[in-house]
N, C-alpha and C positions, 0 to 999 in steps of 0.2 A: 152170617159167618159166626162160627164157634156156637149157637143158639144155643145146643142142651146144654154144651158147659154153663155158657152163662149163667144158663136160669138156675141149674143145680147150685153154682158159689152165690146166687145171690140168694137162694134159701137156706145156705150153710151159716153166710154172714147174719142174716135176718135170725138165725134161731140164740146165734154166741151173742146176739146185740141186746136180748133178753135175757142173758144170764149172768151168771159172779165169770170174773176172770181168776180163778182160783185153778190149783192142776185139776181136782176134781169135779168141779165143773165143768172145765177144758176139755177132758178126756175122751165124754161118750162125741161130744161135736165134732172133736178136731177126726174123731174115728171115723164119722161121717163123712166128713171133707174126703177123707182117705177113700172108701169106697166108691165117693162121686167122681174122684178122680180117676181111678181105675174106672168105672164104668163109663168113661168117656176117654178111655184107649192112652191113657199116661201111665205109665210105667210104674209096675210096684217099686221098686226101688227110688223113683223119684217122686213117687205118689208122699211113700213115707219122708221123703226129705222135705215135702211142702209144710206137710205136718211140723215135723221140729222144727223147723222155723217158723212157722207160727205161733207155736208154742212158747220159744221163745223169747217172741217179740210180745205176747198177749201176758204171761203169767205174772197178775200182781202192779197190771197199768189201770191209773184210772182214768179215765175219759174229763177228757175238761170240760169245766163249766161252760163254755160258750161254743162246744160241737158235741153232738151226741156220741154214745155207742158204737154206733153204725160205722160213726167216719171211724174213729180209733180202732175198729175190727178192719175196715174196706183197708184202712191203709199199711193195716200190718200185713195183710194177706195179701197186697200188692205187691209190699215190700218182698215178700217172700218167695213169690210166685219171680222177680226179676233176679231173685239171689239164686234161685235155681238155673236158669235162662244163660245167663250173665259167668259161664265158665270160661269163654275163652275170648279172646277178644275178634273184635270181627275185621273181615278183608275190605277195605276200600278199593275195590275193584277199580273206579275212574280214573283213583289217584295213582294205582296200581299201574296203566297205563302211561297214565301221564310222567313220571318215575323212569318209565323204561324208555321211552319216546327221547324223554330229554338224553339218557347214556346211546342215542342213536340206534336201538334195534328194537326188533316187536316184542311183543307180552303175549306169553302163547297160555292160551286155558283151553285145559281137556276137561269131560264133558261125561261121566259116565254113571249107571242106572239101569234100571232092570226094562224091557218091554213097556211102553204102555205110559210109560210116569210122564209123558210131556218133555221128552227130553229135547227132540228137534226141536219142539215150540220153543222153549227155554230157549235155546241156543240163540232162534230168531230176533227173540226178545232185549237179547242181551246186545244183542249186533246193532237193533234200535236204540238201547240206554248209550252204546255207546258212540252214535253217531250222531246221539244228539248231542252229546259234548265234543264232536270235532273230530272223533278219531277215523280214520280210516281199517275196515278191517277183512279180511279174507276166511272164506272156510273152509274147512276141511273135511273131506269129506269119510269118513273113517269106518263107517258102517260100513264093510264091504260083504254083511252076510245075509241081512234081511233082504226078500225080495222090492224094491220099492225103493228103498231109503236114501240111498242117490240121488233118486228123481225129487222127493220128498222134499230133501233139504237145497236141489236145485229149486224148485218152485218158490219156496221162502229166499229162496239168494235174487232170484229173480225181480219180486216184490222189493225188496232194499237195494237192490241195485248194486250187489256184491258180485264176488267171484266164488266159484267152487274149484278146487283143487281134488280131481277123482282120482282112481284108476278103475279098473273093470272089476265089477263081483268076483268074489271069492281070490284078490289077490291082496297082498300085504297089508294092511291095516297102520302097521306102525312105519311102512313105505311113505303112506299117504301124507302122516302127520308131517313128516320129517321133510317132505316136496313141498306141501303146505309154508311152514317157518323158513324155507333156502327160498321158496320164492314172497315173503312178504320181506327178508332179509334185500334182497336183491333188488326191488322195488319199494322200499319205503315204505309201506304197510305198519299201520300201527300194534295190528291186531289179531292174532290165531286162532282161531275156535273150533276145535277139533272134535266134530263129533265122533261116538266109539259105537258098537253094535251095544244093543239093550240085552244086556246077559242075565240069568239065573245066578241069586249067588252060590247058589250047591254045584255049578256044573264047574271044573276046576280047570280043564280042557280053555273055556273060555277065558275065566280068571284070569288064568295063565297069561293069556295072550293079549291081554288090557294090561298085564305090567309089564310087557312087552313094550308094547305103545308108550307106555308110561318112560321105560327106559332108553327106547332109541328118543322118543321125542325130547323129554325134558322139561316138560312144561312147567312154566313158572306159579298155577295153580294149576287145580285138580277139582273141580265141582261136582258134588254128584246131586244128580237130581232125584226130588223124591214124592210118589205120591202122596197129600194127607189123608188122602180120602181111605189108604188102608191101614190106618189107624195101627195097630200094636208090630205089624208084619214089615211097617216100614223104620223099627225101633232095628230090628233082626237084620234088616236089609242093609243099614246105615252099619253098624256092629261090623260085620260079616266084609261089608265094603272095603270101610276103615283099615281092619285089618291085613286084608289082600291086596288096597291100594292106597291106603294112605291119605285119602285125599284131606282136602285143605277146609274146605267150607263145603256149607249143603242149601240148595234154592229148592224153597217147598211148593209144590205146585197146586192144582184145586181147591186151595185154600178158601175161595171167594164159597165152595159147598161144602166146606169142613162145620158138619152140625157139632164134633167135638173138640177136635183143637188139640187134642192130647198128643198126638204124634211133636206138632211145635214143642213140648213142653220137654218130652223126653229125650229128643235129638240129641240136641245141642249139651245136657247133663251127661248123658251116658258114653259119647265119643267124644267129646271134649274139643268141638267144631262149633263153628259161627254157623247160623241158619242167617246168610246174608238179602235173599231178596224171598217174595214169596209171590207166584203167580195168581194174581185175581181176577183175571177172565181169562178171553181166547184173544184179544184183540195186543198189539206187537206192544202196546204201551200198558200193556195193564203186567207190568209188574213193580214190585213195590219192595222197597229196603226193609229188611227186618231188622227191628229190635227188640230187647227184651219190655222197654217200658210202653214203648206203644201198643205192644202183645198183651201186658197186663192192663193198662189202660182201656183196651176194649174188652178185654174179658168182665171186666170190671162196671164196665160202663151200663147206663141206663136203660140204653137204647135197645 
């Protein structure tokens, strides 16, 4: 996970850990840092934001006597690496539940993302974190334009021993959401999870009709899910999303074969969202809470 990153900041740190901490020192390295970063799909904009904050934190520190260089550089570039990360505060989804459960009705989360990004998987996954804390939960099934995706997200309800709430292809989408929430209302259901078709963000036609869904349904968050593995396209994807739907947080998915990691880095700066969980395999428990210090902590790490 994250590999080239890695190796790239651990030869960034290794070369500042043999020189002055001076600005002119600083300069040609921190400028390396910058292009490691960009060459491992982070964002110019926040590529340069790593930089001044290392900068910073490095110009004019000296290293204590009883830890090296090394630590004094690893920890400022950590520090800095979570000051960028660390823009908005993140959703506790469980508690999030839990919260709505106790006012007597469901927590509904919609669910949307381009083709391809693992979004049904997501969904599934989520349906697991959340019954393994108790909740009871139903889906919805809102895709009503891919061929498949019906059956799709029945086979995963199947597996967990959920319900699906359809209609037939090609009818209402934002119908579905909203039969979905009146029936976990009416039954005591903890939980809504509304999947939406995987759109293009250029096609506006679609757009359109996901803030549809967004407005009859009303969900109490908005996820979108996002490949890491396309690296600068899903910086554009997130932007372009935000914009059109607003959504609340972002679950990064392939991450377990993310050689760069760059994508984590740039999300959450540039739209000013929590990157809440991040999926590390295919199996319904392999997903995992994101934050900024354990993100930096392995970028960071040895191993």
């Amino acid at each position: 996970m994250f590999d080239r990153l890695k190796q790239g900041l651990k030869g960034i740190v290794d070369k500042i850990s043999k020189t002055g901490l001076t600005e002119k020192d600083l300069e040609p390295l921190v400028w390396d840092l910058q292009m490691q970063l960009i060459g491992n799909d982070v964002s110019v904009q926040v590529a340069e934001k790593v930089c001044e904050e290392l900068k910073r934190r490095l110009m004019g520190q000296e290293a204590s006597r009883f830890g090296g260089k090394s630590d004094l550089v690893k920890n400022a570039l950590k520090e800095s690496l979570e000051a960028v990360m660390q823009t908005s505060k993140a959703v506790d989804l469980v508690k999030a539940v839990a919260e709505a459960k106790r006012q007597g009705r469901p927590y509904s989360v919609m669910f949307v993302g381009i083709n391809g990004t693992g979004k049904t998987t997501s969904i599934a996954k989520v349906t697991r974190l959340l019954q393994k804390s108790g909740f009871s939960v139903v889906l919805a099934s809102g895709d009503t334009y891919r061929a498949g995706a019906i059956e799709q997200l029945e086979e995963h309800a199947r597996r967990l021993d959920v319900k699906v709430i359809k209609h037939q292809y090609g009818s209402d989408a934002a119908a579905v959401g909203y039969d979905a929430v009146q029936h976990a209302k009416a039954r005591g259901i903890d939980a809504v999870l509304v999947d939406t078709a995987g759109r293009m963000q250029t096609n506006r036609n679609l757009m359109d009709e996901l803030m549809k869904i967004k407005r009859i349904v009303q969900p109490d968050l908005t996820i979108m899910i996002i490949d890491s593995l396309i690296g600068n396209d899903a910086t554009e994807q997130a932007l372009t999303f935000n914009k059109a739907v607003d959504f609340d947080a972002a679950i990064l998915t392939k991450v377990d074969a993310d050689a760069k990691g760059g994508s984590s880095l740039s999300v959450s700066f540039l739209t000013g969202k929590p990157i809440i969980y991040v999926g590390v395999g295919q199996g319904y428990d392999d997903l995992q809470p994101f934050d900024a210090v354990w993100f930096a902590q392995n970028l960071l790490s040895d191993s």
